[in-house]
N, C-alpha and C positions, 0 to 999 in steps of 0.2 A: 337258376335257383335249384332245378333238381339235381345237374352236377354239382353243387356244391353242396346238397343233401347228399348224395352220395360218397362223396369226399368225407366228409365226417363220419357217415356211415361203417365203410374202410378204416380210419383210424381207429374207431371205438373196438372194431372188431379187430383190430390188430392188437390193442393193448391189450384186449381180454383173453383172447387164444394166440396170439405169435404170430407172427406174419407167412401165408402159405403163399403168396403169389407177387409176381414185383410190384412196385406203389403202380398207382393211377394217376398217369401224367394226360395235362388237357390239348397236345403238339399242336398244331399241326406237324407232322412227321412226314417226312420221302417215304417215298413206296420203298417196302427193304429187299433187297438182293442179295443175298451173299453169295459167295463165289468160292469155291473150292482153289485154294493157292496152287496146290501140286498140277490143277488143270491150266490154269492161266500160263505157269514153266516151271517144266519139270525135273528143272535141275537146282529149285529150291528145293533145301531138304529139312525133312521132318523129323523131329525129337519131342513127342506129347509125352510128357512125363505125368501128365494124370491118367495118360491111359494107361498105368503101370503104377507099380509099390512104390517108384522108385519118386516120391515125392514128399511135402509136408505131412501129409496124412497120412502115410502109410497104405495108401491102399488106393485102384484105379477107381476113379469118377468119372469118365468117360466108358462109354463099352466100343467107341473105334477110335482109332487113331487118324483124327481129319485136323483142318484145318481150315477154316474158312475165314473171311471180311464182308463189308458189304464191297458193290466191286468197286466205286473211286477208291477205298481206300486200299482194294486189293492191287486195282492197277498203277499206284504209288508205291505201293510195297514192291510191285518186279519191275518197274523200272528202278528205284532204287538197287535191287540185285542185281541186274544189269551190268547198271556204271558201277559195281564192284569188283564189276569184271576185270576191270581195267587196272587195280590193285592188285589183283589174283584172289577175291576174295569173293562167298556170296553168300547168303542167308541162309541161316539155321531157324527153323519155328518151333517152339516150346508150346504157345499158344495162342490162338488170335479168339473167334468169338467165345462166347463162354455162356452156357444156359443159368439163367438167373437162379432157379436152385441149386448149383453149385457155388457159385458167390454165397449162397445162405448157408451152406454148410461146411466152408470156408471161413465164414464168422464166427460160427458157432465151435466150432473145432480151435483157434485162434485164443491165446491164450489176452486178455485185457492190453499188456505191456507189450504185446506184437501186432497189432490191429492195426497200426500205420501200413503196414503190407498188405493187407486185404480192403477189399471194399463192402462198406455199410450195405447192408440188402434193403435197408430204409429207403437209400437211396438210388441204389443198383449199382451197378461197374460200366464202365465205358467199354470191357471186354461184350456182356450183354447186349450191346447197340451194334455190335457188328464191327467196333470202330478202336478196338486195341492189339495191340500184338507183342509179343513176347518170344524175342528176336538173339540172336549172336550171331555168331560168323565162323562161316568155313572157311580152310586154304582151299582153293581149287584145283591147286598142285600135287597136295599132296591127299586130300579128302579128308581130313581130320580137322574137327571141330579147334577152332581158334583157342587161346588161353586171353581172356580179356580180366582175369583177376576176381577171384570171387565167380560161389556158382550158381547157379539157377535156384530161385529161392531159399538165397541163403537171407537170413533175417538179421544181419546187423551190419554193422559199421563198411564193410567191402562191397556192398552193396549198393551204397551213397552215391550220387555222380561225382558229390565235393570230394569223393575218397581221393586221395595222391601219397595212399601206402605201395600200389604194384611199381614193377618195373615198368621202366620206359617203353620197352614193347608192348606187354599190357596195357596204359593209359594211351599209349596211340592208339592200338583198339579201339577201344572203347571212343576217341574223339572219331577215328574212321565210321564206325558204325554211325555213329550219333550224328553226324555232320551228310553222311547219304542220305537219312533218313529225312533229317529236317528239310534238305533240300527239297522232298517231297510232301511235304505238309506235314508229314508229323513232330511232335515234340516227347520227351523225355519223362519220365516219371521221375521227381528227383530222390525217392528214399531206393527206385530200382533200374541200375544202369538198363537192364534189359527190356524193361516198360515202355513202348511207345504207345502213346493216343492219335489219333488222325484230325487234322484240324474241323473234321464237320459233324464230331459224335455227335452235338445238340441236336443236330437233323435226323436222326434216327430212333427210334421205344427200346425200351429194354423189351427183350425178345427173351422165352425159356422153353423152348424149343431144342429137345435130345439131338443130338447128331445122327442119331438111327433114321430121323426123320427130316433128313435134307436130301431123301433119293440112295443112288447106288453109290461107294467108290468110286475114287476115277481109277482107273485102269494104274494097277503097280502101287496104290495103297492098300495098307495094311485094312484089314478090316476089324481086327481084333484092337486086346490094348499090346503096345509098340509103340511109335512116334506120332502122332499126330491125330485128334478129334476137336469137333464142332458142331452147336446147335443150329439154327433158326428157319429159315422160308428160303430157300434155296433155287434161283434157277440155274441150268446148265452152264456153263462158260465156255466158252469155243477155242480155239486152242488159238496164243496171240503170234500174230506175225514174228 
């Protein structure tokens, strides 16, 4: 009775002042861990384009360039990078957790007819739970970022996974990445080739938690904005076999 006095409490006070903090879900939820990717292997590489101008908004919302998951879904993401080894290919990160005021001002910036790219802060992001990633692919040969057609939040149509405008190099891309990935439990976001979810976000809260405040860098990330940032509750990650 009293969480659901307070349930209503929350919404009343969300319609009349805007929402300051993510909803109030009743889980049970996993304990959260997230994991610094660049610590788990270090020859995934990092592109945080909000820790930089170089985004939809024009300007950095992260203040480091990290990268984190909670860690099943981190240790699905490097072995997936792994066996792309075997392609000559391996992960590029744009972004994985993401602090739920970001998502809110994400929305709020999001023009009504482009809000299929962002997520409802009513209801949080699955970036939030520790449990999305926002992914492409390198050449390992050469070090340069893959061409998979269409680019990192771009807002329409090249976007799609239904797209089949690129070249045939590009859509193999794009099914390489997508088919490593699902191997390991994740799935696709379908308005953004680059969106992965992990099969077990439901098990995790939306978390709003700065990335200032998951501890130090690992050793060889940037600390400013650059390539790669992340919020939440953080423990260390040990370096994987």
């Amino acid at each position: 009775m009293r969480r659901n006095a307070l349930l209503v409490l929350v919404a009343v006070a969300t319609t009349l002042f805007g929402q300051m903090a993510p909803p109030v879900e009743p889980g049970p939820f996993r304990e959260t861990e997230l994991v610094e990717l660049t610590v788990l292997d270090p020859t995934i590489r990092l592109d945080v384009k909000y820790a930089t101008n170089d985004n939809f908004v024009g300007r950095p919302v992260y203040r480091e360039a990290r990268a984190f998951l909670q860690r099943p879904a981190a240790e699905a993401l490097v072995r997936a990078h792994r066996k792309l080894a075997e392609k000559g290919f391996g992960l590029v990160i744009f972004d994985g957790y993401r602090p739920w005021a970001v998502t809110k001002a994400f929305w709020d910036a999001t023009p009504d007819e482009k809000k299929v790219f962002v997520a409802d802060p009513r209801r949080g992001s699955r970036h939030n739970r520790g449990c999305s990633v926002d992914v492409t692919l390198y050449d390992r040969a050469t070090g340069k970022t893959a061409d998979l057609g269409g680019a990192y939040d771009e807002f329409g149509p090249r976007s799609y996974v239904t797209w089949e405008g690129g070249t045939k190099e590009q859509l193999e891309r794009r099914e390489t990445l997508r088919g490593a990935l699902e191997r390991e439990g994740f799935f696709v976001y379908p308005w953004e080739w680059w969106h992965f979810d992990f099969k077990d976000w439901r098990d995790y809260p939306l978390l709003d938690v700065p990335f200032e405040k998951l501890g130090k860098p690992a050793a060889g990330a940037a600390p400013k904005a650059g390539p790669a940032a992340v919020p939440g509750a953080v423990s260390p990650a040990p370096q994987a076999p």
